[in-house]
C-alpha positions in Angstrom: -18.5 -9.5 -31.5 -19.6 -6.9 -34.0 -16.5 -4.6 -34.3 -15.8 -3.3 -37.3 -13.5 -0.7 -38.8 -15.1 2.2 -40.8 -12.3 4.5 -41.4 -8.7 5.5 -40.8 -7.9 9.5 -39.7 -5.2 11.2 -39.2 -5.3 15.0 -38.2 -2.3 17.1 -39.9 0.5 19.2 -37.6 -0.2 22.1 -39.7 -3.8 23.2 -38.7 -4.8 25.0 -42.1 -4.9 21.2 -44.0 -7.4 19.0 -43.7 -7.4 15.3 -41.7 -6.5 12.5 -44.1 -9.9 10.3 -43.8 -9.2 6.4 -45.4 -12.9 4.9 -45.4 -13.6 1.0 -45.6 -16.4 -1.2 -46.1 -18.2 -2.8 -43.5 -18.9 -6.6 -44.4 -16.8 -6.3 -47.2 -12.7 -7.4 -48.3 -11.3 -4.0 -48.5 -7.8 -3.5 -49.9 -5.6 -1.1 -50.1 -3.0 -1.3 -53.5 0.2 0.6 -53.8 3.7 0.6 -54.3 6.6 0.5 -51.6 6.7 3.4 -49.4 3.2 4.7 -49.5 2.1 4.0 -46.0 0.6 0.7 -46.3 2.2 -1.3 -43.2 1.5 1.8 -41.2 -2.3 0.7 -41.6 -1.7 -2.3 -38.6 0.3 -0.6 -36.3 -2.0 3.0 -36.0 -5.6 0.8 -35.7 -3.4 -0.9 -33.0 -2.1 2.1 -31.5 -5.9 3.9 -31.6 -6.9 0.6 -29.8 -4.7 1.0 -26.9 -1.5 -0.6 -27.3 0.8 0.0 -24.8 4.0 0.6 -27.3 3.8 2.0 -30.7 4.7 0.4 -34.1 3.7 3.4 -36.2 6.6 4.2 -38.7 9.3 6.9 -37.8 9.9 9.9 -39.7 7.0 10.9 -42.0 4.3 9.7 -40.9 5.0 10.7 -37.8 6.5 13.7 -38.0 3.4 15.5 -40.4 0.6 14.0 -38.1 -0.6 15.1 -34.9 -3.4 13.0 -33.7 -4.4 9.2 -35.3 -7.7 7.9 -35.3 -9.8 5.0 -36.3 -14.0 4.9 -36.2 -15.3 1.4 -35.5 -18.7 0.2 -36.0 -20.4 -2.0 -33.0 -23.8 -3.3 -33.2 -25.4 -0.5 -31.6 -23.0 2.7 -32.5 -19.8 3.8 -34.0 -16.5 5.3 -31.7 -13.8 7.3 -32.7 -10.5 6.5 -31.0 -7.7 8.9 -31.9 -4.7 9.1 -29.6 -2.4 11.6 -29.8 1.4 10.7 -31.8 3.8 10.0 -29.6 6.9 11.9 -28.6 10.4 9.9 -29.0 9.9 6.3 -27.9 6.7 7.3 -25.1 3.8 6.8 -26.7 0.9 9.1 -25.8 -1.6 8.7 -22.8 -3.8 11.4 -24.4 -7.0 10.2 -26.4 -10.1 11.7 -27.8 -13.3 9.6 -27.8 -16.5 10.2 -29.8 -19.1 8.3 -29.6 -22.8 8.1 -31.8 -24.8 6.5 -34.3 -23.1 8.2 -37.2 -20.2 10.3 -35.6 -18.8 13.2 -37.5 -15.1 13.3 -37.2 -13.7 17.2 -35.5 -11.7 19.0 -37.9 -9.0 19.5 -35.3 -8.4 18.0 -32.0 -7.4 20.4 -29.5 -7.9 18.9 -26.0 -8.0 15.2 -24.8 -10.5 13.7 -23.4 -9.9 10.2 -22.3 -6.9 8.4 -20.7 -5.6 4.9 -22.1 -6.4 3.3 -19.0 -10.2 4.8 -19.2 -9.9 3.4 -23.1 -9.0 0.2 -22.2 -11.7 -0.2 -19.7 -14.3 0.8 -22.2 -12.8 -1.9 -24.7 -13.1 -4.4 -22.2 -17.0 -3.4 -21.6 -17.5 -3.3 -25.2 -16.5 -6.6 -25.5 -18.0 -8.1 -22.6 -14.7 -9.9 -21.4 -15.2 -11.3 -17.8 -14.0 -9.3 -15.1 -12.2 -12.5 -13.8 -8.7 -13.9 -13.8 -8.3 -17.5 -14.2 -6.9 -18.2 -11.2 -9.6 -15.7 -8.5 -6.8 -13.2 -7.5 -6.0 -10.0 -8.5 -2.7 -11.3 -10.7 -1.5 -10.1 -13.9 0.7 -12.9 -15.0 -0.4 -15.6 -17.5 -3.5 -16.1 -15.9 -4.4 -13.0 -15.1 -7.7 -11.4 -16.6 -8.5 -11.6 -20.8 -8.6 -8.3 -22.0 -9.8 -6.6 -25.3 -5.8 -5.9 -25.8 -5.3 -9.9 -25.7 -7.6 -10.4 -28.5 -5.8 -8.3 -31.1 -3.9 -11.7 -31.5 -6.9 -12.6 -33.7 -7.1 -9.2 -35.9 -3.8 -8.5 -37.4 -1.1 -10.5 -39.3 1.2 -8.3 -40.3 4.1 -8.9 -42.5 6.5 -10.6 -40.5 3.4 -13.1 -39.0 0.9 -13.4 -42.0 3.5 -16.0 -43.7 5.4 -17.4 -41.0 5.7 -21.0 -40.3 6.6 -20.6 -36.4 4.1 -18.3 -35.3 0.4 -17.9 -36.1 -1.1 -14.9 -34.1 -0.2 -11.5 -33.6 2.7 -10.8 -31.0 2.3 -14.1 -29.5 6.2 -14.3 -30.2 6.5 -12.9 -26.4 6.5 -15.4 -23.8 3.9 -13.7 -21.9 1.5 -13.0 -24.7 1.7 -16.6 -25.7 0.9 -18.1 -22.7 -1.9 -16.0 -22.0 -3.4 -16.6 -24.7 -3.0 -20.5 -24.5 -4.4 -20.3 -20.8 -8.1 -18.5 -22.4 -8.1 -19.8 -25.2 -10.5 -22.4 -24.1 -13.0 -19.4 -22.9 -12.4 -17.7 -26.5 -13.4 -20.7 -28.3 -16.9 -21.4 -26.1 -15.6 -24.9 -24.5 -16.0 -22.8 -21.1 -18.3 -19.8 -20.2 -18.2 -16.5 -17.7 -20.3 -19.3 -14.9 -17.6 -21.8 -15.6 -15.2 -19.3 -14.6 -17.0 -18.2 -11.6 -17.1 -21.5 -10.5 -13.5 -22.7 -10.8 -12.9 -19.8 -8.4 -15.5 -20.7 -6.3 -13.9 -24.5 -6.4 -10.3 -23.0 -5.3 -12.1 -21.2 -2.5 -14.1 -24.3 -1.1 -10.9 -26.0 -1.3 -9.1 -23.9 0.7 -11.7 -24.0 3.5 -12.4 -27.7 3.1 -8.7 -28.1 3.8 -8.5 -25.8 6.9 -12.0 -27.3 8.4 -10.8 -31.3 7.7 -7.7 -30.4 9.6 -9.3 -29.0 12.4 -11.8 -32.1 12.7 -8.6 -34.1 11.8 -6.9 -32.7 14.7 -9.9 -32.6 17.1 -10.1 -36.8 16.2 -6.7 -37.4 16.6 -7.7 -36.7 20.3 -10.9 -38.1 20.6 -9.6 -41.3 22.6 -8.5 -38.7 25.1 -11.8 -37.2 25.4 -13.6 -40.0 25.9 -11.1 -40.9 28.8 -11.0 -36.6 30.1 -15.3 -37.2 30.3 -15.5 -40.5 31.7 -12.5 -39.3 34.5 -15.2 -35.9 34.8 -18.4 -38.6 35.7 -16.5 -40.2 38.0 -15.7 -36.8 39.8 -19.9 -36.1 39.7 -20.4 -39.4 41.1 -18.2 -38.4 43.8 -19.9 -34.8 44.1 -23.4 -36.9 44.7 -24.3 -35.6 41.2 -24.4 -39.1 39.7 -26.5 -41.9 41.2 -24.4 -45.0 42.2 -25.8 -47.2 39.7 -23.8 -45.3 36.9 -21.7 -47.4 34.5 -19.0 -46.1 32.8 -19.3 -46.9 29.4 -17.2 -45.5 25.9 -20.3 -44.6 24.2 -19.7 -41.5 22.9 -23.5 -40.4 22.3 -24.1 -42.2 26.0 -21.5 -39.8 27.6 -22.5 -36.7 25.8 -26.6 -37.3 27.0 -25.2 -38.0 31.0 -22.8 -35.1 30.5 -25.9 -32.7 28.9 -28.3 -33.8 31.7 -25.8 -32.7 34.3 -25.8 -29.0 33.0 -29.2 -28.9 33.3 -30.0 -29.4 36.8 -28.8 -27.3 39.4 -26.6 -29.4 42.2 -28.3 -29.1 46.0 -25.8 -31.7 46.9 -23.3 -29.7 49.8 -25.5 -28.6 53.1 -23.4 -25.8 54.1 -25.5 -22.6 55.2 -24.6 -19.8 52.9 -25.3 -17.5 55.5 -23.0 -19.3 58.4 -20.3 -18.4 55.4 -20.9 -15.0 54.5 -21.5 -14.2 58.5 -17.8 -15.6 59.2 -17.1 -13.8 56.2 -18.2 -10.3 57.3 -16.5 -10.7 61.0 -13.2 -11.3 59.2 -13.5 -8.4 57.1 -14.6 -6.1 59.7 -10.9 -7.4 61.5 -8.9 -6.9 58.5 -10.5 -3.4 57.8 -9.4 -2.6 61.7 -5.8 -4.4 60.8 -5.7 -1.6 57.8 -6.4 1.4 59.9 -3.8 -0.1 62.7 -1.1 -0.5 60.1 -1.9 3.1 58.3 -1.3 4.7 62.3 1.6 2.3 62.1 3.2 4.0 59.2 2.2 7.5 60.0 3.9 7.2 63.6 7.2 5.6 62.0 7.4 8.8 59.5 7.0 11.2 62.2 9.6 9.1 64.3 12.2 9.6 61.2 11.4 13.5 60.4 12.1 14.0 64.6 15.0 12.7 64.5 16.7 14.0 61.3 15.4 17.7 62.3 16.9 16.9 65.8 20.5 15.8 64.3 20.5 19.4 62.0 19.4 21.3 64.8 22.1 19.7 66.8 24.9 20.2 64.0 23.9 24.1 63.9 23.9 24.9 67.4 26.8 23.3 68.0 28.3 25.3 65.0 27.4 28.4 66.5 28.2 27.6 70.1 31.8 26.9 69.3 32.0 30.5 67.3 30.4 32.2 70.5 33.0 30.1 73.2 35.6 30.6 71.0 35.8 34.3 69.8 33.5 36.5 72.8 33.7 39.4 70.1 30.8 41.6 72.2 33.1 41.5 75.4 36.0 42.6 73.9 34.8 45.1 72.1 33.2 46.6 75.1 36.5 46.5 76.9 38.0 48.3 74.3 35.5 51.0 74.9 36.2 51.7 78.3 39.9 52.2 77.4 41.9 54.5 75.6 44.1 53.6 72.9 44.5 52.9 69.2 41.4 52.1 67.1 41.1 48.0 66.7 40.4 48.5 62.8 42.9 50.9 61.6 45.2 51.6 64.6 44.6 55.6 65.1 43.9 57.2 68.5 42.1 60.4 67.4 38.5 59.3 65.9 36.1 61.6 67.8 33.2 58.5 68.2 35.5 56.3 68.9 33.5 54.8 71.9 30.0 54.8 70.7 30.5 53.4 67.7 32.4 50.4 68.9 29.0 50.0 71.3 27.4 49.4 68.7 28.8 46.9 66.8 29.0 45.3 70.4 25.3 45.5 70.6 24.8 43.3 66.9 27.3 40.8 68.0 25.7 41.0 71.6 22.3 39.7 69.5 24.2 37.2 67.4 25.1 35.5 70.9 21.5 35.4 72.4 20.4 33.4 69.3 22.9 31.1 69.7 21.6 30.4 73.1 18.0 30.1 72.1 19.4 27.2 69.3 21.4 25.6 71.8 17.7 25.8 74.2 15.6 23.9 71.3 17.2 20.5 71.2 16.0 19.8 74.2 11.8 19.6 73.9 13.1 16.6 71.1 13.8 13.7 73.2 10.4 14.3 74.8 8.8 14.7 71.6 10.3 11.1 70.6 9.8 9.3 73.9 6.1 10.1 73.3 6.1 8.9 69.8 7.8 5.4 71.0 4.9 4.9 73.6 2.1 5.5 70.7 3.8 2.9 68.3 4.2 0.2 71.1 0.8 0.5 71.9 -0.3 0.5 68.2 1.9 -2.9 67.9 0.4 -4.2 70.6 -3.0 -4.2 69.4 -2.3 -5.4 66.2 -0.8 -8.3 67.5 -4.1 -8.9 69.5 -5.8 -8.3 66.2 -3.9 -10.9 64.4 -4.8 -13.4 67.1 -8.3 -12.4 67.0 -8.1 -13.1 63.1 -6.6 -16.6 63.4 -9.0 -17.7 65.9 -12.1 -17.5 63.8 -10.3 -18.5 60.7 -9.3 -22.1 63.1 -12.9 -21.5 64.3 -14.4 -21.3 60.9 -12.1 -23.8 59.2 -14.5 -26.8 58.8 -17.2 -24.3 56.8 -14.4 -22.8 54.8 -13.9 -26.7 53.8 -17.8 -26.9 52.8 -17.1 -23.2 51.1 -14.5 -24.3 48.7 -16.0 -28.0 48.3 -19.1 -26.3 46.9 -16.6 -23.8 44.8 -14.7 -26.7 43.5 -17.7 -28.4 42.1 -18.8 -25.1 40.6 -15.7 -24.7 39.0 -16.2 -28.9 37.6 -19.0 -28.4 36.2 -17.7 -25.2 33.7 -14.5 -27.2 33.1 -17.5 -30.5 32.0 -19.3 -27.7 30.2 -16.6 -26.9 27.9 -15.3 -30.4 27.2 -18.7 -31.2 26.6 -19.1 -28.4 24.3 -15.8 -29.9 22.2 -17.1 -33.1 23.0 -20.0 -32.9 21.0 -18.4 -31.8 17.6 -16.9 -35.1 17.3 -20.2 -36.4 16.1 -21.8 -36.3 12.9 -23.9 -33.3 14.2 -20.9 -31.0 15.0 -20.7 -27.5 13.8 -17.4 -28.4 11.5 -18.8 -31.3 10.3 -21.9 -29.6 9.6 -19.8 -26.5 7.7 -17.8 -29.7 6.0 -20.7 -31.7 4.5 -22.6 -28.1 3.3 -19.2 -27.4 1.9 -19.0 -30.6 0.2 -22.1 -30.4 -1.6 -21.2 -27.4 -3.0 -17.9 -28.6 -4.1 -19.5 -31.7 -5.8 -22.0 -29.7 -7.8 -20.0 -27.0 -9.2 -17.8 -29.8 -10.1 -20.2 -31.2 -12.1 -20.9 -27.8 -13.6 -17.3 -27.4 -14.4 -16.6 -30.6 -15.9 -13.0 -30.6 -17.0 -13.5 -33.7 -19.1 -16.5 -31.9 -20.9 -14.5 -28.9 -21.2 -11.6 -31.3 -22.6 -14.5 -32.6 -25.1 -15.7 -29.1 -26.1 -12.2 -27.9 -27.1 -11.5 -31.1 -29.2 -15.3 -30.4 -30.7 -14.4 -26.8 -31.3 -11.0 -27.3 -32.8 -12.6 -30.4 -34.9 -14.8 -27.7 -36.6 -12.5 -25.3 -36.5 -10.1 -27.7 -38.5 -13.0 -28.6 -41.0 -13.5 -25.2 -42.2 -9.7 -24.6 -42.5 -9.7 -28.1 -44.9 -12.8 -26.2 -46.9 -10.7 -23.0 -47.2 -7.2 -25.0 -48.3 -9.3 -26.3 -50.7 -9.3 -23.3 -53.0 -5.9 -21.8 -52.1 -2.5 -22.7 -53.3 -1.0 -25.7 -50.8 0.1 -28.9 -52.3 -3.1 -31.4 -52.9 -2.3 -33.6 -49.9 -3.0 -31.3 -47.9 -6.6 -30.3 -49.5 -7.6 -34.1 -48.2 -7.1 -34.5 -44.6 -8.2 -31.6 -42.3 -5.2 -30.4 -40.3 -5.2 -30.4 -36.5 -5.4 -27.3 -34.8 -3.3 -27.3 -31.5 -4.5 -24.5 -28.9 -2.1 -25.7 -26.5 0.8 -24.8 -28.6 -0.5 -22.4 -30.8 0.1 -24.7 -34.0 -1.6 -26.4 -37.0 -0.5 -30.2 -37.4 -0.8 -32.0 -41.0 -0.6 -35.3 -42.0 2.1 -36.4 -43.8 2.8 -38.7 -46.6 3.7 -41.3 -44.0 0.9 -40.9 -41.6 2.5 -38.9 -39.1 1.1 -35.2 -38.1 3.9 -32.4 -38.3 3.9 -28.8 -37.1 3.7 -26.3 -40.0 7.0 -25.7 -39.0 8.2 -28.9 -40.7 6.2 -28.2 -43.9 8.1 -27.1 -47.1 7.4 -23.7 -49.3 6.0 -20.4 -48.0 3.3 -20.6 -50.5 2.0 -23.3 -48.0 2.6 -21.5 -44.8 0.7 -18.3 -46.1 -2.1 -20.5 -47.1 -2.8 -22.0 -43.7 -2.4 -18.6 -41.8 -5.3 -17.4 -44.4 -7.4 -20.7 -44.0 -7.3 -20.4 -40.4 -8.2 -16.3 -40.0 -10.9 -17.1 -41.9 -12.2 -20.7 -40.0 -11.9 -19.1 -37.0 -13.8 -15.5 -38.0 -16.7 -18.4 -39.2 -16.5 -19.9 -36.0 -16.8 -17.1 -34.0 -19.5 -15.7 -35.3 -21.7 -19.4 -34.7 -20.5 -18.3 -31.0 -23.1 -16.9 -28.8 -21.1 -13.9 -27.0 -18.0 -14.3 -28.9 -15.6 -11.2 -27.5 -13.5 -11.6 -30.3 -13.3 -8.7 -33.3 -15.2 -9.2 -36.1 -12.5 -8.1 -38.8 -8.7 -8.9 -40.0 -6.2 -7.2 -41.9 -3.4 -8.7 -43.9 -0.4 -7.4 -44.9 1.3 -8.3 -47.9 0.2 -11.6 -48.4 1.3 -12.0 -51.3 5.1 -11.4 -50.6 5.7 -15.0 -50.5 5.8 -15.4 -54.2 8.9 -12.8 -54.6 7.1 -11.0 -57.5 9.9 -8.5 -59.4 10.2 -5.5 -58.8 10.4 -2.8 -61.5 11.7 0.2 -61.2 9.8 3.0 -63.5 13.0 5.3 -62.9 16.6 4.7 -62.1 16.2 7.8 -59.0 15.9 5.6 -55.7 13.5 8.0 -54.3 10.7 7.0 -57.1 8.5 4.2 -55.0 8.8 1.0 -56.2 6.2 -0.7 -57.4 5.1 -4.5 -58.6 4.3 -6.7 -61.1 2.8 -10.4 -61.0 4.2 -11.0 -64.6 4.0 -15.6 -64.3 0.4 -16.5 -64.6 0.9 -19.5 -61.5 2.0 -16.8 -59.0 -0.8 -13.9 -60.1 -3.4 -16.9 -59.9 -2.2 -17.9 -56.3 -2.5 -14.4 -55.3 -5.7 -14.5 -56.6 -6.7 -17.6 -54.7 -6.1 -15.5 -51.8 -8.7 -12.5 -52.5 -11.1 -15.1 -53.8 -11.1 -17.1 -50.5 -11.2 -14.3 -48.0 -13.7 -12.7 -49.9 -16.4 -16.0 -50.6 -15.8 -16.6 -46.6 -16.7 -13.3 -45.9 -20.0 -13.5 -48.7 -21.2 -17.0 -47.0 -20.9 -15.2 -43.8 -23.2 -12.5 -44.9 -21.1 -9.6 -44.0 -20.6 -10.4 -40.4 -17.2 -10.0 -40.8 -14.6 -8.0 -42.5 -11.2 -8.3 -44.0 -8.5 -5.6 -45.2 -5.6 -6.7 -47.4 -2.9 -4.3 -47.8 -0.9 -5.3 -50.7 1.1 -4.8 -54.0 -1.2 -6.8 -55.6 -3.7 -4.5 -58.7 -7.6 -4.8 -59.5 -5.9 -6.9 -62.4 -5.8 -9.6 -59.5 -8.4 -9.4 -57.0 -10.9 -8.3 -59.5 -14.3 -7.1 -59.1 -15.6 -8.7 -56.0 -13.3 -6.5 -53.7 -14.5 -3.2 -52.4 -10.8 -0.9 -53.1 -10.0 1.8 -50.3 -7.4 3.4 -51.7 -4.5 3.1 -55.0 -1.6 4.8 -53.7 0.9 5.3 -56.5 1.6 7.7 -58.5 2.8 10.0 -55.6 -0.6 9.3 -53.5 0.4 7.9 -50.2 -1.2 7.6 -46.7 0.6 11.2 -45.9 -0.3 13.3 -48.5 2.6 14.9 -50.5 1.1 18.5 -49.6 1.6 18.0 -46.2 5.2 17.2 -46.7 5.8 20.4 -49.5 
């Protein structure tokens, strides 16, 4: 993939300076010289950050604290993008980002507002270089085989210090568990032995396989029974022979195909076998309904009479509980005669006992008269009780004769059903063979699926076909023979590569294997046997292979058709396996140390190292590009390198007037 990097921003705190702008060739080794301390392993970690890395390495303190927004503008085949992200507070690093996107975009001055998201960011990444929206696996996981991203590929961009010489690791944070397994699980995609179809249809497979389980169970289970069957449909002929729906030359046979044409032939025709006159039926029929609707109305009177019956007799009992109440106060205290006798007499008052009230007889009248009332009442409660017992004797006479003619009813009832008995045998006879023939219809339906031309064998055999072709498309073994190819060549260009660098001649002979399973390059040794670089001696050696391989695999990917891969990589300090000394210009600590190759062997090994990225990069025409950010001076890489920047001197990524 076409994605190169055309320069390096980074917008000021202080909004009166201007935006440090680094600018690199496209097509080109750029490199970046310097001393200690100048910014240079900050390079890795802000293209990383601008490209949507979750945590940020970006050195603390200055070049942190003086900046406010990062940014890097990359170069695709059809436009360039800025991607600057804001700096991050503490330890969080920043969800803002600003996006620009054009032929030839001209950076803002300041950035005041975001305008993107990182998870927008990583989205358009992931369209730019067309990885598949697929996991490995068809689900929606995010494990080790979850879906390659553009983020997964940095593995291939960046070998920075601690990776670009070490014998143990090859690719850029692959140290983590999950990074390195990830990338083992693609790497067969990334290298072209598989393709986005491939993919699709190892998904596909997993689905098929799942249904081609469930459905062979099913017929499984429906065979398991199939003796059964045939025994449950010859039993149902016999019954039809019985019914008259089978002539009496049948033979019962196990013929599966011979059952399922007798059993199909008796669903077509419409049994006249039973004689028995619908109409005699539904004429008993309407008589005993007629009776049962009368039996309804008789038992509804029934009811009604019974309730009446109980509401009699429970107003009777209160009515009985009150008058006598009220009888035994009249018998026992006759207060309107005694008052009245105390009227016609003289003598004291029966309330307070004095002989001179001046009404004393007319108003003892007439409290006589309201007790006088009280009694008459009493009588008329006393009167009502007796209109009850004639009330109920009535009410018994109605329900006898109601009981009475439901019992005539009933016998009515029975009567035509003993009458009607031998057509109610015909009735369910007739019902009963009804009923036979839906039971034969669905065994006959299950019946049927047993053979060859049944719905889940059908669904099984379409299935099947599927399965076997998009086997063939996937073709593990020619995957398996792809990856070996790819590696092969891969290998190859690495041996053309070691050739001009500084490993020990053995290993300029024999192309070394590269392992994408572990991650590894395996040489020969001087007894025939392969060893991980791990086992190999001098750092001069491991450095080589990690540059050898960066560039074999940049080659490679560009002979790719849709390779997703980044066409560029930056190395940092290469050259720091050859423990140059270090010379300080002043005995202050705060000066930046800087460094000279003074021993020919190690300045020309260095220079091995320009030479062979850059003549990998010429013989690829400029479809790729490499940064090297290193001690190292024009007085080794020469002429054919294009140089960025020389910080020393007091130059430095953050510039000193920003600090002042």
């Amino acid at each position: 993939m076409q994605f190169q990097i055309v320069r390096i921003i980074i917008w000021p705190k202080k909004e009166e300076l201007i935006p440090q702008v680094v600018d690199f060739a496209k097509g080109k080794l750029n490199v970046i010289t310097g001393a200690s301390r100048t910014g240079k392993s900050a390079i890795i970690p802000i293209i990383d950050y601008c490209l949507g890395s979750k945590d940020c390495s970006i050195p603390i303190d200055t070049i942190r604290d003086y900046a406010s927004w990062y940014g890097v503008v990359v170069s695709t085949s059809v436009e360039q993008i800025l991607f600057a992200r804001r700096v991050p507070i503490g330890n969080q690093s920043s969800n803002d980002f600003y996006m620009l996107r054009g032929i030839a975009i001209v950076p803002p001055i300041k950035i005041t507002e975001p305008n993107e998201k990182l998870e927008s960011i990583k989205h358009i990444l992931n369209g730019i270089s067309a990885v598949p929206y697929l996991s490995l696996n068809g689900n929606d996981e995010i494990g080790f085989s979850g879906r390659l991203s553009f983020r997964d590929l940095m593995a291939f961009v960046f070998q920075s210090q601690d990776i670009v010489a070490n014998q143990n690791i090859l690719f850029y944070k692959t140290h983590a568990h999950e990074h390195r397994e990830k990338l083992r699980n693609w790497f067969p995609f990334i290298i072209g032995a598989e393709d986005t179809q491939m993919l699709q249809s190892r998904i596909r497979i997993q689905e098929i396989e799942k249904n081609l389980n469930r459905l062979k169970r099913e017929l499984e289970r429906v065979g398991n029974i199939s003796a059964n069957w045939v025994k449950n449909m010859q039993g149902h002929l016999r019954i039809a022979r019985e019914y008259g729906l089978l002539s009496d030359d049948y033979v019962e046979t196990n013929d599966t195909d011979y059952l399922i044409e007798i059993a199909s032939s008796l669903l077509e025709l419409e049994p006249d076998h039973s004689r028995t006159s619908v109409k005699n039926i539904e004429g008993s029929n309407e008589e005993l309904r007629a009776l049962e609707d009368e039996e309804e109305k008789l038992s509804f009177d029934i009811a009604a009479i019974k309730k009446r019956l109980n509401d009699l007799r429970g107003l009777q009992s209160g009515l009985q509980d009150y008058g006598n109440s009220v009888m035994r106060r009249r018998d026992r205290l006759h207060i309107s005669k005694w008052l009245d006798d105390m009227s016609t007499t003289s003598g004291a008052c029966p309330s307070c006992g004095s002989t001179e009230h001046p009404s004393e007889s007319s108003e003892l009248e007439k409290i006589s008269r309201v007790f006088k009332k009280l009694e008459e009442e009493s009588k008329k409660v006393a009167e009502v009780p007796g209109s009850f017992p004639r009330e109920e004797e009535k009410l018994k006479l109605d329900l006898a004769k109601l009981l009475e003619d439901k019992r005539v009813l009933q016998e009515r009832y029975d009567l035509i059903r003993a009458r009607d008995k031998k057509v109610q045998e015909e009735f369910q006879q007739r019902k009963n063979m009804y009923l036979f023939l839906g039971h034969l219809r669905a065994h006959y339906e299950i019946f049927k699926q047993l053979g060859d031309g049944g719905d889940l064998q059908i669904q099984i055999d379409l299935l099947q076909t599927e399965y076997d072709q998009l086997l063939k498309l996937v073709d593990a073994e020619g995957v398996t023979k792809r990856v070996q190819a790819a590696t092969a060549r891969i290998a190859t260009k690495m041996l053309t590569h070691l050739k001009g660098l500084d490993v020990e001649d053995k290993y300029k002979e024999v192309a070394p294997r590269f392992d994408i399973r572990d991650l590894n390059i395996q040489v020969l040794g001087s007894t025939s046997h392969w060893h991980f670089l791990a086992q190999v001696g001098s750092a001069s050696n491991w450095v080589s292979f990690h540059i050898a391989l960066m560039c074999a695999l940049q080659e490679f990917f560009l002979g790719l058709k849709n390779s997703p891969v980044p066409s560029f990589v930056i190395f940092d300090q290469p050259s720091q396996v050859y423990f140059p000394k270090l010379k300080k210009k002043h005995s202050d600590e705060s000066v930046d140390l800087d460094v000279k190759f003074e021993d020919d062997e190690d300045a020309e090994a260095v220079r091995k190292i320009f030479q062979t990225i850059s003549k990998s990069i010429s013989e690829s025409n400029g479809l790729w590009q490499a940064i090297i950010l290193d001690h190292a001076d024009d007085s080794i890489y020469g002429k054919d390198v294009h140089e960025v920047a020389v910080w020393r001197n007091g130059d430095k990524l953050i510039p000193s007037t920003w600090v002042e």
